[in-house]
Jmol script that loads the backbone (N, CA, C; Angstrom):
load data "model"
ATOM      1  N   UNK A   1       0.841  -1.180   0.000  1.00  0.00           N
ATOM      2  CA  UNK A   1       0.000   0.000   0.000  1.00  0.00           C
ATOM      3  C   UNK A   1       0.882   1.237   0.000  1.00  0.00           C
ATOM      4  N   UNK A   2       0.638   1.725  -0.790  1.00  0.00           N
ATOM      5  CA  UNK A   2       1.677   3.181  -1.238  1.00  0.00           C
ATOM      6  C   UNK A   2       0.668   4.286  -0.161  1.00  0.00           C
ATOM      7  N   UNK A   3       1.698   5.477   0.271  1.00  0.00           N
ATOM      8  CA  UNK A   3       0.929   6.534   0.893  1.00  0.00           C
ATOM      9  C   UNK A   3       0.909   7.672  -0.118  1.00  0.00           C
ATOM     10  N   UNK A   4       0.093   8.650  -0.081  1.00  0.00           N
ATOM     11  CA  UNK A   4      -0.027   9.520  -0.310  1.00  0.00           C
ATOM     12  C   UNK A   4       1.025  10.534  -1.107  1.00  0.00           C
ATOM     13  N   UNK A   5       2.095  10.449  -0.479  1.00  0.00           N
ATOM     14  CA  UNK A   5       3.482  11.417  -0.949  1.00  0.00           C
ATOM     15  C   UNK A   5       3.802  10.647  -2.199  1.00  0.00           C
ATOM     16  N   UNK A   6       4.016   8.831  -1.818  1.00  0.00           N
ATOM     17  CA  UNK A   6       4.816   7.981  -2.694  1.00  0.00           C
ATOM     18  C   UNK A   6       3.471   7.834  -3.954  1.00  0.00           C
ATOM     19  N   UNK A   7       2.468   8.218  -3.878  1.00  0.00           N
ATOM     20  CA  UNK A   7       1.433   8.079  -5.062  1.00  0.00           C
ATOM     21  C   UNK A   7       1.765   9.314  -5.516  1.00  0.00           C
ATOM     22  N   UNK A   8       2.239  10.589  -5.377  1.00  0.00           N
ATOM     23  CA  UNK A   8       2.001  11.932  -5.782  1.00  0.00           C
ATOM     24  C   UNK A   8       3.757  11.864  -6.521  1.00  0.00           C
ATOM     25  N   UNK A   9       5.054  11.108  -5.534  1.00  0.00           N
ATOM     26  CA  UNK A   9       5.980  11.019  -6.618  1.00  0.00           C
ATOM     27  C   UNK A   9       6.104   9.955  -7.571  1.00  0.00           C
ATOM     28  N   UNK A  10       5.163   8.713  -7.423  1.00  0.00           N
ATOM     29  CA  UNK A  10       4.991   8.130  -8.669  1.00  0.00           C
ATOM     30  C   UNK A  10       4.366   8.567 -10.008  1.00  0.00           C
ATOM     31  N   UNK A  11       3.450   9.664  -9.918  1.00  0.00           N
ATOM     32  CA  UNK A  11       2.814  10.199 -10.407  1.00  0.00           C
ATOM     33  C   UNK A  11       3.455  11.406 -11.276  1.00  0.00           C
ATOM     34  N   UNK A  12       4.310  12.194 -11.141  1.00  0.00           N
ATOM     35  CA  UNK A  12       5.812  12.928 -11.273  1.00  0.00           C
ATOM     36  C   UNK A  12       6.428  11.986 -12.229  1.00  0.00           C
ATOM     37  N   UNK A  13       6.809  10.889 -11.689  1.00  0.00           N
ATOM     38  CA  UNK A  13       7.854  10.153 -12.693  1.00  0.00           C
ATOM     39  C   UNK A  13       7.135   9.947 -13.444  1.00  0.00           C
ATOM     40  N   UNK A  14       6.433   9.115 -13.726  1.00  0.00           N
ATOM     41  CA  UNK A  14       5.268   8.571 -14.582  1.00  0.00           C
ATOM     42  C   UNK A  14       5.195   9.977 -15.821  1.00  0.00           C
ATOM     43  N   UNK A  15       4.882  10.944 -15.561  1.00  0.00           N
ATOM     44  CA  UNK A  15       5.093  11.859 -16.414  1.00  0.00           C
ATOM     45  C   UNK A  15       6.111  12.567 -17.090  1.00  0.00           C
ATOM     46  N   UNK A  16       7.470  12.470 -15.821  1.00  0.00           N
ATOM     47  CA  UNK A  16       8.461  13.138 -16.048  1.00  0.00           C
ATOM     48  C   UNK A  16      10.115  13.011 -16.551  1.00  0.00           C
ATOM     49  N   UNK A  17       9.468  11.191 -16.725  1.00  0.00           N
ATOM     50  CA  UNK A  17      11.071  10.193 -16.663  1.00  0.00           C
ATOM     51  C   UNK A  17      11.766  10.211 -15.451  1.00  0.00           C
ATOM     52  N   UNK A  18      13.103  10.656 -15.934  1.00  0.00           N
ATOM     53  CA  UNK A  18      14.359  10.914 -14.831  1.00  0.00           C
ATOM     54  C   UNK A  18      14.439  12.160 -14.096  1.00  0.00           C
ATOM     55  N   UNK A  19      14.295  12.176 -12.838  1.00  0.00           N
ATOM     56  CA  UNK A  19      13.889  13.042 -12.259  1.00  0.00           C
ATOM     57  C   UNK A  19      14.892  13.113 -10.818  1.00  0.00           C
ATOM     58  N   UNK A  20      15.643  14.293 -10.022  1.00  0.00           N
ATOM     59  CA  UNK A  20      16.424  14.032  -8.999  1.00  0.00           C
ATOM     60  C   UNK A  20      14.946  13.870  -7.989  1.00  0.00           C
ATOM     61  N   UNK A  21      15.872  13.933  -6.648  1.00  0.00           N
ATOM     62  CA  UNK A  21      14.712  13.963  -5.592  1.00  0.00           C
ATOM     63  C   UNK A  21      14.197  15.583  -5.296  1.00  0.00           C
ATOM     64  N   UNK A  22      15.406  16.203  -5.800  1.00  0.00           N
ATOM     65  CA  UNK A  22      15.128  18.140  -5.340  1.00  0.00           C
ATOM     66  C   UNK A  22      14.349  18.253  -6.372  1.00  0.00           C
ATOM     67  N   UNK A  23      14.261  17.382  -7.484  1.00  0.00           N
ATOM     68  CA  UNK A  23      13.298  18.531  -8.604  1.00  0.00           C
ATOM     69  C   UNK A  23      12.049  17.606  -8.189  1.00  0.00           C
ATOM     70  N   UNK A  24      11.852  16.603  -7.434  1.00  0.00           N
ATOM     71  CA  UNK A  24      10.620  16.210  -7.519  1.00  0.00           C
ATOM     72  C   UNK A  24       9.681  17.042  -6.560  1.00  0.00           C
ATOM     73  N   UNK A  25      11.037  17.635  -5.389  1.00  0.00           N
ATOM     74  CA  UNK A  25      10.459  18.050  -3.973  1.00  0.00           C
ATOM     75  C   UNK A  25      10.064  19.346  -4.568  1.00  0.00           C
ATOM     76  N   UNK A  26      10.452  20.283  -5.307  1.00  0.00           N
ATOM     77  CA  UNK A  26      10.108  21.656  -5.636  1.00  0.00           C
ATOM     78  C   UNK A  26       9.280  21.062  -6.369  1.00  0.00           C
ATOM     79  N   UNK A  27       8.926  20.165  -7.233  1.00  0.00           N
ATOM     80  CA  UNK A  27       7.118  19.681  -8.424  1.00  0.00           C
ATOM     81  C   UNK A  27       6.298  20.068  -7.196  1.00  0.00           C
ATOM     82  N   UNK A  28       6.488  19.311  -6.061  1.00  0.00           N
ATOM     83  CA  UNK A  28       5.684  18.811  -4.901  1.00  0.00           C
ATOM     84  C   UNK A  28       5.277  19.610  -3.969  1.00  0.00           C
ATOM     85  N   UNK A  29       6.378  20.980  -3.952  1.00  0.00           N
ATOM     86  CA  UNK A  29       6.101  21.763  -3.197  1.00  0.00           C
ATOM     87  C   UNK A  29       6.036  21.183  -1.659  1.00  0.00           C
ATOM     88  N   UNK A  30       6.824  20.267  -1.657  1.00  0.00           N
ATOM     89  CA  UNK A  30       7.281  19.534  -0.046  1.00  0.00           C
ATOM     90  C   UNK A  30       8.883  19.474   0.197  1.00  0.00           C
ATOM     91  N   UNK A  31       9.285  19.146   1.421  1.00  0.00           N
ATOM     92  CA  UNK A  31      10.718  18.923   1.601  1.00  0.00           C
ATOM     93  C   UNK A  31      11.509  17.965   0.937  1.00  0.00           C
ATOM     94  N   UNK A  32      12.074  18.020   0.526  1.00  0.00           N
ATOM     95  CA  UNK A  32      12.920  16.994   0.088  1.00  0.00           C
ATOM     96  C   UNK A  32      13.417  15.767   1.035  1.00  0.00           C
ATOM     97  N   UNK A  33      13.084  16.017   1.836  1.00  0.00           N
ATOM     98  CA  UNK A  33      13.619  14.496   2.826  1.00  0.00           C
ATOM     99  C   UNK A  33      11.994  13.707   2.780  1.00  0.00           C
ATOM    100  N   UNK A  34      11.554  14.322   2.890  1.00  0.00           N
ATOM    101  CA  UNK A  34       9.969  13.289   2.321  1.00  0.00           C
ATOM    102  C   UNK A  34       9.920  12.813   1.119  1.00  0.00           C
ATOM    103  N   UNK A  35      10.253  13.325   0.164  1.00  0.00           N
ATOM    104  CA  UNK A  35      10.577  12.788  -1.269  1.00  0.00           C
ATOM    105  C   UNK A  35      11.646  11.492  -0.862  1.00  0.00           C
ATOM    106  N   UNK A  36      12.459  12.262  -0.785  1.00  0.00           N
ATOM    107  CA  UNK A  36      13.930  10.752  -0.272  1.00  0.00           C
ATOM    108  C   UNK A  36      13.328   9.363   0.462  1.00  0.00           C
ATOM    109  N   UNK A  37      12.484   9.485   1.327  1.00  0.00           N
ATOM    110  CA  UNK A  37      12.182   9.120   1.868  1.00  0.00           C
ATOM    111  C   UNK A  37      10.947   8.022   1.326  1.00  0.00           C
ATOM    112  N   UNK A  38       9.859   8.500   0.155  1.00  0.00           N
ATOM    113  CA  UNK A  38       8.995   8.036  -0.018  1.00  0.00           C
ATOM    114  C   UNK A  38       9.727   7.149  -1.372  1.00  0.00           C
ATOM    115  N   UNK A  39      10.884   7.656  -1.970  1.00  0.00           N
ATOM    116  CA  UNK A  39      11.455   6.618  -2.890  1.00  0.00           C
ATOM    117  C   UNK A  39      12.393   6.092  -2.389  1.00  0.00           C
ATOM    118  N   UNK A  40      13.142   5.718  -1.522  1.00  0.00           N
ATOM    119  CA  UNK A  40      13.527   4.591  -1.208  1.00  0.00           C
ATOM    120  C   UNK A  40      12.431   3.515  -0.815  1.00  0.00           C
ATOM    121  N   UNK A  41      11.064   4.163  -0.407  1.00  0.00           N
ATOM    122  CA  UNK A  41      10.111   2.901  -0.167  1.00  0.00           C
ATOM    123  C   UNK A  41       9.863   2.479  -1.045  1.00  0.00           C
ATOM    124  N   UNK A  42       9.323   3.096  -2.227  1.00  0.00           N
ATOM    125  CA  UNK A  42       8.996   2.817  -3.409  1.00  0.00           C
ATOM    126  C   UNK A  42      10.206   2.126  -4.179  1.00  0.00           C
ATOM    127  N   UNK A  43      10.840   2.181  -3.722  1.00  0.00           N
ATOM    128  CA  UNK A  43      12.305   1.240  -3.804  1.00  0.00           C
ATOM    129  C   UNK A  43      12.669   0.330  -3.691  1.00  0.00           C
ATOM    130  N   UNK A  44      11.915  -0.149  -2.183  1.00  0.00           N
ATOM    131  CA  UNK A  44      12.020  -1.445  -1.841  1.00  0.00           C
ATOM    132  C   UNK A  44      10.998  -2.364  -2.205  1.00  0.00           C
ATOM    133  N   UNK A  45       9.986  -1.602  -2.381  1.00  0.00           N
ATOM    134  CA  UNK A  45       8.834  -2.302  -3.051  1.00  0.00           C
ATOM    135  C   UNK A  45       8.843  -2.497  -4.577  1.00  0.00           C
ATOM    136  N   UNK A  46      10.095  -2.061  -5.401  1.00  0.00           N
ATOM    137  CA  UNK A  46       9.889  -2.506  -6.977  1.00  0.00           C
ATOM    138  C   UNK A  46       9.550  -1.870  -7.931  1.00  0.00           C
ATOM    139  N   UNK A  47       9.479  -0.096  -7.338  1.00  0.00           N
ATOM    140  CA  UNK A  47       8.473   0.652  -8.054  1.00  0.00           C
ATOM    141  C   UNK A  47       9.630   1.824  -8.794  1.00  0.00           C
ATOM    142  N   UNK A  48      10.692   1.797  -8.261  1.00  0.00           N
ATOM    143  CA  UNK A  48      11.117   2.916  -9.028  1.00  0.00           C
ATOM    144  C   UNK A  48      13.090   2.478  -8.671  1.00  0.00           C
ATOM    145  N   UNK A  49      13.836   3.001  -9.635  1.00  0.00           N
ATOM    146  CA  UNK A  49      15.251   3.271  -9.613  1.00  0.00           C
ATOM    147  C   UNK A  49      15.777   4.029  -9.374  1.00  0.00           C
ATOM    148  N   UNK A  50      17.031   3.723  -8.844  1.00  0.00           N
ATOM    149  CA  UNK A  50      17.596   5.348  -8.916  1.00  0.00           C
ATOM    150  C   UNK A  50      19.321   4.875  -9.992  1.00  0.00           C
ATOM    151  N   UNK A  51      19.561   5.945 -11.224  1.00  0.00           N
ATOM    152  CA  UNK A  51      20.287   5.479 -11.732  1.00  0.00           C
ATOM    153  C   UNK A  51      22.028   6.386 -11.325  1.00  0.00           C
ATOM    154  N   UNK A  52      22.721   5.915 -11.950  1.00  0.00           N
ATOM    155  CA  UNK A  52      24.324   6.928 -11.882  1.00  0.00           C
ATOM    156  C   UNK A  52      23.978   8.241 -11.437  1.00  0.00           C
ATOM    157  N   UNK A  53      23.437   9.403 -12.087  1.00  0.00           N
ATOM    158  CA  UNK A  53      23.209  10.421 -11.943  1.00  0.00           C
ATOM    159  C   UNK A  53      22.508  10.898 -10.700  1.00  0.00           C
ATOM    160  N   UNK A  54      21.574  10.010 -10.188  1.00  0.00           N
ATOM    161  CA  UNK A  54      20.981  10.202  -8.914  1.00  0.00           C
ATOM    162  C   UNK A  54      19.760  10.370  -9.439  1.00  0.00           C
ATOM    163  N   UNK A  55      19.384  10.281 -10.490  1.00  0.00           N
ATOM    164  CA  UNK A  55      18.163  10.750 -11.352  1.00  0.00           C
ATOM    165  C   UNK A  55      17.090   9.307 -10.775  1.00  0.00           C
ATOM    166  N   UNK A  56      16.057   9.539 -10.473  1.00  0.00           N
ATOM    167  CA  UNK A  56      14.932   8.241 -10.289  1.00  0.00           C
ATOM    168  C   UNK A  56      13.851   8.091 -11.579  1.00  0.00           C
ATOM    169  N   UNK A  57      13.794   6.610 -11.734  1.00  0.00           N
ATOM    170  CA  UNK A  57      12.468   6.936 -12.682  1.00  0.00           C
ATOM    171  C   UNK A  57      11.673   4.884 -12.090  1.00  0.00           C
ATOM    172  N   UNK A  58      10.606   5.221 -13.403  1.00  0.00           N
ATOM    173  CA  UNK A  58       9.781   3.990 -12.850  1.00  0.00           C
ATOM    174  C   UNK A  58      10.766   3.193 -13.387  1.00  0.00           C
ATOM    175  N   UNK A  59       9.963   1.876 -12.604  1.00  0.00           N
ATOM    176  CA  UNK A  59      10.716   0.708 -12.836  1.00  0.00           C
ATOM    177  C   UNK A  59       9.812  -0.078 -14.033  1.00  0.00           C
ATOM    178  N   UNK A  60      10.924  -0.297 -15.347  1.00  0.00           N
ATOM    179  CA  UNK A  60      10.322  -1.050 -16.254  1.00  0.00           C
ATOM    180  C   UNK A  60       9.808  -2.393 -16.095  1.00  0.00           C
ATOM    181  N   UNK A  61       9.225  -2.348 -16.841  1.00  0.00           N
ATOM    182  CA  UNK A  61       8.187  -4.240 -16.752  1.00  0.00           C
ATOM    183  C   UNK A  61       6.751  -3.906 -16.089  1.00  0.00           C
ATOM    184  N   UNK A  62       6.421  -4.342 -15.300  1.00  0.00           N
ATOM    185  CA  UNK A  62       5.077  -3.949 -15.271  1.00  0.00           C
ATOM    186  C   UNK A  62       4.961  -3.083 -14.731  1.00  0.00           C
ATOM    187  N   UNK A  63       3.531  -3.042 -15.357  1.00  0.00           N
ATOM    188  CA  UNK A  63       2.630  -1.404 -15.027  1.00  0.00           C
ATOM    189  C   UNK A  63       2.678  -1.378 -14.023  1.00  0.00           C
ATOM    190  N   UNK A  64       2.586  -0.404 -12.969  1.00  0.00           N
ATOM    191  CA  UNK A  64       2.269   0.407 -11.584  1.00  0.00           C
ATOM    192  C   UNK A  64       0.531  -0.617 -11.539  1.00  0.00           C
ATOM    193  N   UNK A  65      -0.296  -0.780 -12.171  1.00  0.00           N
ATOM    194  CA  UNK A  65      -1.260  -1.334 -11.602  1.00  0.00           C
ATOM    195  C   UNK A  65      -0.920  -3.049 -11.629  1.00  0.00           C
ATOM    196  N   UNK A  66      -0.585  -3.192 -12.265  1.00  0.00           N
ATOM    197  CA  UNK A  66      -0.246  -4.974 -12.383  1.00  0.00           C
ATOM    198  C   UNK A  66       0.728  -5.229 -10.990  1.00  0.00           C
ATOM    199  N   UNK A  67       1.743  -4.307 -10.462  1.00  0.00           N
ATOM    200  CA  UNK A  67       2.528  -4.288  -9.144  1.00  0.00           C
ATOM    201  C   UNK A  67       1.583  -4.158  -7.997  1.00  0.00           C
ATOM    202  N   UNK A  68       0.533  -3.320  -7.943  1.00  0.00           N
ATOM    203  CA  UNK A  68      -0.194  -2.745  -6.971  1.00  0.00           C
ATOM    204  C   UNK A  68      -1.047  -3.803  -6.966  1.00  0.00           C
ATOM    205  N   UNK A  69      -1.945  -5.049  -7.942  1.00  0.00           N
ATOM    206  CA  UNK A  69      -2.867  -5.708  -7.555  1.00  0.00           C
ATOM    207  C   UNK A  69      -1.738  -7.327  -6.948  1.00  0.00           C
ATOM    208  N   UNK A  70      -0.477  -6.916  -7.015  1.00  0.00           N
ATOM    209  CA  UNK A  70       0.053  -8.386  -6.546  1.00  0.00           C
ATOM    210  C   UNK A  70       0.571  -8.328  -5.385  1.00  0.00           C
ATOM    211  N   UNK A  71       0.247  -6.664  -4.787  1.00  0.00           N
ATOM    212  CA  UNK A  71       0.492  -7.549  -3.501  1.00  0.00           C
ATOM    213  C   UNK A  71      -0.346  -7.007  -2.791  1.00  0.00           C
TER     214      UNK A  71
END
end "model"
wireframe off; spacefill off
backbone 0.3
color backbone group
């Protein structure tokens, strides 16, 4: 079950590709340690990368809904 923040920066990537965590936190108009914070969860759960650059994006292969109805 994703919260609130981690649905609003999946939602960001999903639109935006590669994205740092500061440019997601200024999209978001929240702190940046809540961003950090909501993608490393989304991290551990399968949902997003973070590559060389520090840049995050979704994680290829399945859709965000095909992840969300398996678990």
């Amino acid at each position: 079950m994703t919260s609130t923040i981690e649905t609003d920066v999946l939602a960001i990537l999903v639109a935006g590709g590669q994205l740092t965590a500061d440019t997601i936190a200024r999209n978001l108009n929240v702190p940046p340690w809540r961003v950090v914070r909501a993608l490393h969860s989304l991290r551990r759960n399968g949902d997003t990368f973070q590559n060389r650059r520090a840049e995050w994006q979704v994680t290829a292969g399945q859709s965000l809904i095909e992840r969300q109805a398996s678990r």
